[in-house]
N, C-alpha and C positions, 0 to 999 in steps of 0.2 A: 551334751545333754547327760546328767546323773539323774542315776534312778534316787527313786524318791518311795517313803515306805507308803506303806497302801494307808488310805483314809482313815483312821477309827471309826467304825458305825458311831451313830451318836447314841447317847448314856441312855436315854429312854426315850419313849417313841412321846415328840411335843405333843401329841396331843390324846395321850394316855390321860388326861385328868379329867376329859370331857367323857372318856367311858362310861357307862352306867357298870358299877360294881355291885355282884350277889351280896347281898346281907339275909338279916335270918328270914326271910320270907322265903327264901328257898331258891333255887335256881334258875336262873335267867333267862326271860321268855322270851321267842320265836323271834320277835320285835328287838328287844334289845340288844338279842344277840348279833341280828344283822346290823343294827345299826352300830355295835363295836365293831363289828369287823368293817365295815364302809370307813371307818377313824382312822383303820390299823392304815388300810390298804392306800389310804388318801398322805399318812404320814411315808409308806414306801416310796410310794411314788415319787412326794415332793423331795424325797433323801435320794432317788435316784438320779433326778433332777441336780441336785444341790451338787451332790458326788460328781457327777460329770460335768459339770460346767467348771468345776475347781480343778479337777485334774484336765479337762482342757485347754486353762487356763494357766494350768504350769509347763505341758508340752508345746501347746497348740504352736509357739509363735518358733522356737527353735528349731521345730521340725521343718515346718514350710520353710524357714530361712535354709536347713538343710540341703533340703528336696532341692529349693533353688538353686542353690552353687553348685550341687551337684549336676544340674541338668546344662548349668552354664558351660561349667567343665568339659559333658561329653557332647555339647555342641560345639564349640573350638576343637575339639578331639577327633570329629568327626569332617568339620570342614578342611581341616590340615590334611587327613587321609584323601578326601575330594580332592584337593589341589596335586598334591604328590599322587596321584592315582591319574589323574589326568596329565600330569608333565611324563610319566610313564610311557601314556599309550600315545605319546607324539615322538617318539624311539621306535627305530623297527628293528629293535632284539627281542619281541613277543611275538611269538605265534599266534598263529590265527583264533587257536582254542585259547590261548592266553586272553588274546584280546578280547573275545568273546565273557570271559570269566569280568576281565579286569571292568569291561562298561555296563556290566550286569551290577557290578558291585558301586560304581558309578551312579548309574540311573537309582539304585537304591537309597547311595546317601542322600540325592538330589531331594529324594521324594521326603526323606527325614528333616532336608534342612528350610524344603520351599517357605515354611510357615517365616523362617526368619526376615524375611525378606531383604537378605543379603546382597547386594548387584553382583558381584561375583560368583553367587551362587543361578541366577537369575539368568547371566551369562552364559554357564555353561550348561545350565536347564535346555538353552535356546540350540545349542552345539550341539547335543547330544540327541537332537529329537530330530530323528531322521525317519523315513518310509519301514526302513526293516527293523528297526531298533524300537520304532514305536508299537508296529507289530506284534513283536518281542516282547514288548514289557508290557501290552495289553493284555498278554494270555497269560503273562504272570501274574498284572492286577487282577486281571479276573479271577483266577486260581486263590487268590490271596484273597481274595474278596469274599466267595462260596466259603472259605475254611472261616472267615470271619462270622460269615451270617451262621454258623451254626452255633459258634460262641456266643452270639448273641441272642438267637433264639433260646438259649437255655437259659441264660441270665433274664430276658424276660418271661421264661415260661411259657411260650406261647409261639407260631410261626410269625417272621415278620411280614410284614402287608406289603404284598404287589414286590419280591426282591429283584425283579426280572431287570429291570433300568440298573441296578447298580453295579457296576463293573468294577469298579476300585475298592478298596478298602476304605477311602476317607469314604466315599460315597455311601458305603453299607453303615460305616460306621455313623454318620451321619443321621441318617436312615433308622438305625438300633437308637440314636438317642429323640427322633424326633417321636417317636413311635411311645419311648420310654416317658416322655414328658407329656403325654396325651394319656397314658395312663396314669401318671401323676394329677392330671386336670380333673379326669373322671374321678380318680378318690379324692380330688377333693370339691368335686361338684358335689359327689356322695354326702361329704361330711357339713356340706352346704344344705343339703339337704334336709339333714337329721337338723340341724341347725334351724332352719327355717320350720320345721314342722314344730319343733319345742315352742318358736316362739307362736305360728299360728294359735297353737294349740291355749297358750299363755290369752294371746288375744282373743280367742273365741272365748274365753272364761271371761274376761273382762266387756265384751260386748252382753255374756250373756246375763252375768251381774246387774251390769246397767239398766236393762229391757226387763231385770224382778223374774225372767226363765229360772228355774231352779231343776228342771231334770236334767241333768250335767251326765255327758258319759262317765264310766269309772276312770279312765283316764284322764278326763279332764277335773274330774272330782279328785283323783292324787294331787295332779297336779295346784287346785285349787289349796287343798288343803297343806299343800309344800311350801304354797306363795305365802300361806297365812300364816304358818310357824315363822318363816321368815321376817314377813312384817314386826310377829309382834317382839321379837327376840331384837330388831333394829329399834324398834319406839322405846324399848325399855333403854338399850342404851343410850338413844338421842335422849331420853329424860335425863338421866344420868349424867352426859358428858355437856349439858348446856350449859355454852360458856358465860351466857348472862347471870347462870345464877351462882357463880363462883366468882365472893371479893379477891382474892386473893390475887398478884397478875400469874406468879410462874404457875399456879394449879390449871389457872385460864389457859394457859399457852398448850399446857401439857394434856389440857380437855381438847381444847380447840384441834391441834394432833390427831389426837386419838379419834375424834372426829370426822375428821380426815380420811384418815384408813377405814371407819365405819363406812362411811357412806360409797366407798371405794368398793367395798366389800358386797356393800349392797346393790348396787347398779352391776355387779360379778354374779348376784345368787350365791356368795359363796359365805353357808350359812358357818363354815366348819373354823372361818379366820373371825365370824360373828361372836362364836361360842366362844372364842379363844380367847376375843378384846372382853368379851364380859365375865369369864374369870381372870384375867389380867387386873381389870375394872375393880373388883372384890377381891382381889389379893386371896383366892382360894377357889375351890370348885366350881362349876357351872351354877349357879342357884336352880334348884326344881331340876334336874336334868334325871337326877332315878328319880326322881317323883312322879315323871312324866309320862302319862297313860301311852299305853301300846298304840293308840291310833293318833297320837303327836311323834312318837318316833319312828312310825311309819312314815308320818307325814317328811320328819326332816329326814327320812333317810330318798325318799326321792330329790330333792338337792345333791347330797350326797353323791348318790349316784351319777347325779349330771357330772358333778365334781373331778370323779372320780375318770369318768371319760373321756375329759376334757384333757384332765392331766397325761392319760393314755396318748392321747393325739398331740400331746408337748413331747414327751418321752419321744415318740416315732419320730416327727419332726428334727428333734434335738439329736436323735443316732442317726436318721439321714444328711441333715446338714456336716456334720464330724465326719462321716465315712466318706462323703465326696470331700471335704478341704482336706481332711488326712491321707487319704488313698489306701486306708486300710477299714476292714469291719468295726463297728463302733455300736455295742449294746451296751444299755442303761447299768443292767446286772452282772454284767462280765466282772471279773477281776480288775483291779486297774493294774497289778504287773504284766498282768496278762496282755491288755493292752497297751503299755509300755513297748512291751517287747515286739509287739507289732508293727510297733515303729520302729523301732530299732532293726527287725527285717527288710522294713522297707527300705529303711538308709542303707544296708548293709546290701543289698541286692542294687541297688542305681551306685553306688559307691564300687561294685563289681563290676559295673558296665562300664563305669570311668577309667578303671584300672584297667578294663579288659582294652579299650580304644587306647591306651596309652602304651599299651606293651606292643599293641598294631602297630603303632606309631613307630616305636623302635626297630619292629622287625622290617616293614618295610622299605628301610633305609640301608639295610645291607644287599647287598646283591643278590649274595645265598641264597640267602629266607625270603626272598620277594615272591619268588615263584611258587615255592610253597604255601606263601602264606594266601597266595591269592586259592590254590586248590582248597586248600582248608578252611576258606573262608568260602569260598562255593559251595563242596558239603556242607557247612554249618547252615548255609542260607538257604540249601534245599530239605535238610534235615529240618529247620525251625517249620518252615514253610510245609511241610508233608502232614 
């Protein structure tokens, strides 16, 4: 993997031409102001969007292929130490503390490797699981297990539910993720929520239209008056781009399109790619757009805003999904060397564990260093584990 230069922002914000710009009447009211900024904040977004899906898109695939050969590696690395570890403890040139060390570190790889489901691995799972031994490596799961739950309740911010049942680590971990994915459901029942109220709220305006009601709450009257900028900024262009009334065929194709994305736009609310195809449309500015009274750009600035939310909750989405397939933090705004290099830790840190099971490898194949390596691999495992 070569580093790559960071993105160029792009030259101007695309949808600076839809701005309402000060001229000599004087400086730019309350209305217009918010609704430039609702433009600004809608092109950040979709450029944070844009940015990270590109630079995902040039690491994403060599990373994971990385990740994976490396994890292959210190799996064979690790079952060689299993095997040579256990032809070891069927020699009685080990002490009893020896032994004691050597099937600790045994029952350890075992628990690394069960997931593969190896028969040789499986085998000696079945060897090694005796009355004292299991004992033994119960009070260590469980030690292991409490030191876990505490990582885990700070990564969720909160205690976990009911930890008393879990004794192992897969278990708590287990446990941290099912807990994790229930808080995921609630935000997004939440955002289901906000979701469904927008549209209630849409339909009680359309129910109330129909019945000739006209006392509308203020909110439903935003929202009324949002729908109706809407509409009529969609009719102007459906007048516009109808393909019946253009002889021409490529114009027709090129309406017919463009029509396409309209009404795409429109079944979206998304008044901001409306505004964009109808200066596209006229090869220059929005027509009427600073002409437009403060209580029409009120109007389309609640769009806007839905817009702009909606994009928020892509953004969130789009750094969560990248942060669990990379295994590293992944924000919209970051730098991208910066996230680069994140990865590059990563590999650099599973590429350390590969090398570190490889140099195991060689040590305990001399005699010398066998005994030692096994003390030194006991402190490491009580030191991690502490």
């Amino acid at each position: 993997m070569t580093s790559l230069p960071e993105t160029p922002p792009d030259a101007a914000n695309p949808l600076s031409a839809l701005m309402v710009q000060s001229g000599e009447q004087g400086p730019l009211s309350p209305a217009q102001q918010r609704f430039n900024q609702l433009l600004a904040r809608l092109a950040e977004l979709a450029g944070q969007i844009q940015r990270l899906q590109a630079w995902s898109e040039r690491h994403r695939y060599a990373h994971i292929q990385a990740l994976r050969e490396l994890a292959l590696q210190a799996r064979a690395h690790r079952k060689s130490l299993l095997l040579v570890l256990h032809e070891r403890l069927q020699m009685t040139d080990l002490s009893d503390r020896h032994q004691r060390m050597a099937r600790g570190l045994v029952r350890g790889l075992i628990d690394q490797l069960l997931t593969t489901a190896d028969p040789q691995v499986q085998a000696l799972a079945e060897l090694y699981v005796s009355e004292e031994d299991s004992q033994e490596a119960a009070q260590e799961q469980a030690e292991a297990a409490q030191r876990l739950r505490q990582r885990i309740e700070e990564a969720l911010g909160q205690p976990l539910d009911n930890p008393g049942p879990y004794q192992t680590p897969e278990e708590m971990m287990q446990a941290g993720m099912r807990q994790w994915q229930r808080q995921q459901a609630a935000d997004e029942q939440r955002k289901a929520a906000k979701r469904a109220a927008r549209k209630a709220q849409k339909q009680a305006h359309q129910k109330s239209a129909a019945t000739g009601t006209d006392a509308l709450a203020p909110a439903l009257q935003r929202e009324a008056d949002a729908q109706s900028a809407l509409r009529r900024v969609y009719r102007q262009l459906a007048s516009a781009l109808h393909p019946d009334r253009e002889p021409d065929e490529a114009a027709r194709l090129r309406k017919t399109a463009l029509m396409s994305e309209v009404n795409a736009a429109y079944e979206k609310n998304d008044l901001s790619t409306l505004l964009r195809l109808q200066m596209q449309l006229t090869q220059g500015p929005s027509p009427g757009t600073a002409r437009l009274a403060d209580a029409q750009l009120s109007a389309m600035s609640v769009l806007l805003q839905q817009q702009v939310a909606a994009l928020k909750d892509e953004v969130r989405g789009l750094q969560s999904r990248l942060s669990h397939e990379l295994g590293v933090p992944v924000q919209a705004d970051a730098n991208e060397t910066d996230l680069y290099r994140s990865l590059q830790r990563l590999q650099a840190d599973q590429r350390h564990i590969t090398d570190s099971l490889e140099a195991d490898l060689r040590r305990i194949h001399h005699e010398a260093e066998f005994k030692r390596w096994l003390k030194d691999q006991w402190q490491l495992a009580k030191a991690t584990s502490a």
